[in-house]
N, C-alpha and C positions, 0 to 999 in steps of 0.2 A: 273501359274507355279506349278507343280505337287511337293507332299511332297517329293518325293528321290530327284528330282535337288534344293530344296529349304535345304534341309539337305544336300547336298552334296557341296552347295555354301557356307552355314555356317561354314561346318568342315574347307574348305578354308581361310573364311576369319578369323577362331579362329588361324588357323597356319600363317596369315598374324601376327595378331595381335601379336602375343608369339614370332612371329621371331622379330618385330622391336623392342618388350620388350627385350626380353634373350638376342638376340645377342648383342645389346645395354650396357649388363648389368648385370646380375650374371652368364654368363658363363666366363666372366673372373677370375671368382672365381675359377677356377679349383684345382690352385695352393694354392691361401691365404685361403681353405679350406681344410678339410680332406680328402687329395686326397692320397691313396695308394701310387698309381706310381708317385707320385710327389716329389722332395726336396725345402724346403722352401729356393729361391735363398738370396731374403733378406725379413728386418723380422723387423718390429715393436715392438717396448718394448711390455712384455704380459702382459695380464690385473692383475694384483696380486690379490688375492680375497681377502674381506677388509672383517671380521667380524663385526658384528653390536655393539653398548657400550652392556653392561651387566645391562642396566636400564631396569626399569618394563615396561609392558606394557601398551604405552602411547595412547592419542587422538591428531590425525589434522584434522586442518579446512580445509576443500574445499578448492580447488585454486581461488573459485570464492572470496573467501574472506568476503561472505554476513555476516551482522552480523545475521540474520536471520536464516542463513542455520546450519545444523545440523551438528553438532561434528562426526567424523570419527573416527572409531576403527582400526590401523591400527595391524594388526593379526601379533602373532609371529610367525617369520621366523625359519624352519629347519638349524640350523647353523651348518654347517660339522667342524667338531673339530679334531687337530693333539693330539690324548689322549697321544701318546706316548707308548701306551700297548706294540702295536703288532709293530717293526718296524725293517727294512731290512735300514744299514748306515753306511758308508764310511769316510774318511776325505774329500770328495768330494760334494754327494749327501745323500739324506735322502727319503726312502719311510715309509711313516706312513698309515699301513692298520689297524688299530686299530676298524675302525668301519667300514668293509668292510660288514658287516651285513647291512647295512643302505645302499651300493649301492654306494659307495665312497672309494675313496685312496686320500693322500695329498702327496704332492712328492715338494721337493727343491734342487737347486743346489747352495750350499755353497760356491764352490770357485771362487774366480771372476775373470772371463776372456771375452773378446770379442768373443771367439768362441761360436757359436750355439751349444744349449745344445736341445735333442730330448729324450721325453720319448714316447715307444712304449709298446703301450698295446694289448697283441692278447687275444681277448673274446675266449670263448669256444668252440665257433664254428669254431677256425680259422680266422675270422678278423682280421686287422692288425691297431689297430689307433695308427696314430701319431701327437704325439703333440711337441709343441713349450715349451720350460719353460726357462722363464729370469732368468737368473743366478746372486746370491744376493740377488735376491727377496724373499719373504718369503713363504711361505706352497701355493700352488697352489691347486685344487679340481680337479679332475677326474674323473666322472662315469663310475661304472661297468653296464653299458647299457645292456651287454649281457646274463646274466639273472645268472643262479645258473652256478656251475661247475670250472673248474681250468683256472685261467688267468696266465699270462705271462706278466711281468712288466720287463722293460728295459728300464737305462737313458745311452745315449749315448753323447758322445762330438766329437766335429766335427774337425778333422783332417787335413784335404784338403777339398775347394770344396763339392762335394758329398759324399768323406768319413767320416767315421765316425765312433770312436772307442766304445767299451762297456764300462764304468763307475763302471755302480752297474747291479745286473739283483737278483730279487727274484719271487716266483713261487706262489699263494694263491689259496686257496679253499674255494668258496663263498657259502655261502647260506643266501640270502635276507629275511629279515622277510618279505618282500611281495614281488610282484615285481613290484608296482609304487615306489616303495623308491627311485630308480638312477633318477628319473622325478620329483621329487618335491623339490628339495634341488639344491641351486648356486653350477654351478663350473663353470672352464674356460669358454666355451662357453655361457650358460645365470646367469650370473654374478650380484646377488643381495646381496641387504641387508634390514633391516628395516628402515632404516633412505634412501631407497633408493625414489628417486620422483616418478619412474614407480612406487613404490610398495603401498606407498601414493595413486598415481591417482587409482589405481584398485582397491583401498577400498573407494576410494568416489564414482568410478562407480559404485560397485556391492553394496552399502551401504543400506541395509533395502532389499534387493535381498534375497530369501531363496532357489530358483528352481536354479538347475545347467544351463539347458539351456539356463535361461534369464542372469544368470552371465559370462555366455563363449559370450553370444553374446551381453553386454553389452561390453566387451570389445574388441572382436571383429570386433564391428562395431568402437569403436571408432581409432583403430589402422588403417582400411583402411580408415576412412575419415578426420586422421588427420596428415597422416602420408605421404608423397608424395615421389617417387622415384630420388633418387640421381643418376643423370647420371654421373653427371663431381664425382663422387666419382667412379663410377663406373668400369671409364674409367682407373681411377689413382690408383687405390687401390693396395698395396702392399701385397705379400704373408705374411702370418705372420698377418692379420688383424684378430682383434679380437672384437666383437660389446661392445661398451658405450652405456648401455641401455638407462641412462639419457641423456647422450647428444645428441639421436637420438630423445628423448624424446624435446628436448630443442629445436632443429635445425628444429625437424620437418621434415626431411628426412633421408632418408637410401635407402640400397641397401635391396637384399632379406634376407642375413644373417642376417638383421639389423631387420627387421620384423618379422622372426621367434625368434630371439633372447629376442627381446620387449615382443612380444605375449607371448611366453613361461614364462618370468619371471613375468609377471602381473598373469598368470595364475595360476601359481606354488603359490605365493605369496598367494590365495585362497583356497590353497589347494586341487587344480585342477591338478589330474598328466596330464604332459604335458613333448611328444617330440620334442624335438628339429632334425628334419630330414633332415637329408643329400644326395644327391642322383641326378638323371636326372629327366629332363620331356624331352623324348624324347633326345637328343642327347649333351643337354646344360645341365650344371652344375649349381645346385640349393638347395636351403633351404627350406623347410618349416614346420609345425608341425603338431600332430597329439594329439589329446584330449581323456581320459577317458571318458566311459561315463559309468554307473551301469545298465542300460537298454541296452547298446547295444555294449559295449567292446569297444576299441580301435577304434577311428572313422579313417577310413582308404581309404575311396572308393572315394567320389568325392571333390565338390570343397567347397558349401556353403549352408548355411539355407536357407531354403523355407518356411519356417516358421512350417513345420513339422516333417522334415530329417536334421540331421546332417550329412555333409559328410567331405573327408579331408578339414581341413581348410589350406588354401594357402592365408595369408594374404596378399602379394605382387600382388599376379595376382588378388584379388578381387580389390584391391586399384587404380590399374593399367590398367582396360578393362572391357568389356562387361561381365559382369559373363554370360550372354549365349553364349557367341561365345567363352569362353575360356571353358564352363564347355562340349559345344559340343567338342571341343579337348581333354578337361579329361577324357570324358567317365566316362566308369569304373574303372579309377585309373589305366589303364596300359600302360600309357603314364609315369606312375612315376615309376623309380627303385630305393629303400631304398638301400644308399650305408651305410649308417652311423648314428648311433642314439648319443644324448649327453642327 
């Protein structure tokens, strides 16, 4: 068999492969993700973001439990804080951009009602994200993902149906002291803390680790080899879902949001900037993230390590199939459209 029908049979069966995974399984996510054109129909309590105690920094053991094995540093966590400085508030709702230098806003809605409460954030370029916020609940975290420049902050309550009236709306002018800041720190989507278990296991994984490369791919590897695809979640999952790092951690499965959200928060936790990506492969609706590197920027092109190239990492699809028959579908990364960063 000559190398174009032996590569033209591959590309084949890498989109066999991707159709019984996707279709299967995060392109139902359209909606319980950040989808523009979508209204969240119904909608899951939101994940509240839990600060860590104000104790010192402490040591855990391994999960293995050895008496043998060696004590763990677990590293202090970026905690987004409501300072209260800078703040746009209502008898309604509350936005606190007090540290929007840092790549963050904390936003709440106060009054309590069953209606669906939306905050929508347009980045500078004109994106539009919208987010879910339980109402009652306490300060919530939201990345300025979109880099330096004026955002547009709006919390709405929902009306009827699809409509939905304005609340509060304030207007900010960002400028990040870097711009990994919105990638290293919990918010709604990869939602940690220091007492969190993912944040534990990445400091036993990467434990006496000094090189970045062997720390992204200690962990890494242990996310697709420990972590198996939930179908019957899949299938069932409501708009409004938002990832339990630990219980995906616990259970052992997830969907794709579930793997990006995991991977990102072990990562972060390192002090590894790391994206949380939203977007297609091709014409299904999908998560996956995207890793700093200081040699070589933003790893954005393919799929996984060869033991000498970092390319995008797509923990779901490594976990899930042949890393050659899917990485022959990824190509050069233009099989993915970045609709959305957290």
């Amino acid at each position: 068999m000559n190398k174009t029908r032996k590569t033209a049979l591959l590309i084949v069966l890498s989109m066999v492969l991707l159709s019984l995974f996707l279709l299967s399984g995060c392109g139902v996510l359209d909606s319980a993700m950040n989808h523009p054109d979508s209204d969240t129909q119904t909608s899951q309590p939101s994940q509240t973001f839990q600060s860590p105690p104000s104790s010192e920094q402490g040591t855990e053991s391994p999960s293995s439990g050895t008496a043998t094995a060696p004590l763990v540093t677990v590293p202090e966590i970026l905690v987004p804080t409501a300072s209260g400085v800078s703040v746009e508030e209502n008898g309604k709702a509350v936005v606190d951009y007090s540290n929007k230098q840092d790549g963050y806003i904390m936003a709440k809605y106060t009054e309590s009602t069953d209606l669906k409460i939306k905050l929508l954030l347009t980045v500078p370029d004109g994106v539009q994200y919208t987010y879910s916020i339980q109402p009652g609940s306490g300060f919530e975290v939201f990345p300025l993902s979109g880099g330096n420049g004026t955002y547009e902050i709006g919390i709405f309550r929902q009306v009827e149906d699809t409509r939905y009236s304005m609340v509060l709306s304030t207007t900010i002018d960002v400028t990040l002291v870097d711009e990994f800041a919105p990638f290293l720190r919990p918010n709604q989507y990869v939602n940690f803390n220091k007492n969190s278990t993912a944040v534990r296991k990445a400091a036993e994984l990467t434990a006496g680790i000094d090189d970045f490369m062997e720390k992204v791919a200690a962990i890494y590897h242990f996310v697709i080899n420990n972590i198996s695809y939930d179908m019957e979640l899949a299938e069932t999952v409501q708009s409004g879902y938002l990832p339990d790092i630990d219980e995906v951690l616990r259970r052992g499965k997830g969907i794709c949001f579930d793997y990006a959200a995991l991977m990102a928060a072990m990562l972060r936790s390192q002090s590894i900037p790391t994206k949380l990506v939203i977007g297609y492969t091709g014409d299904v609706y999908h998560a996956w993230i995207s890793v700093y590197s200081k040699e070589n920027g933003w790893l954005d092109d393919v799929i996984f390590f060869d033991g000498q190239t970092w390319r995008l990492v797509d923990p779901t699809f490594a976990a899930n199939g042949s890393s050659q028959a899917v990485a022959s579908f990824i190509g050069d990364g233009a099989n993915y459209t970045v609709k959305f960063m957290h």
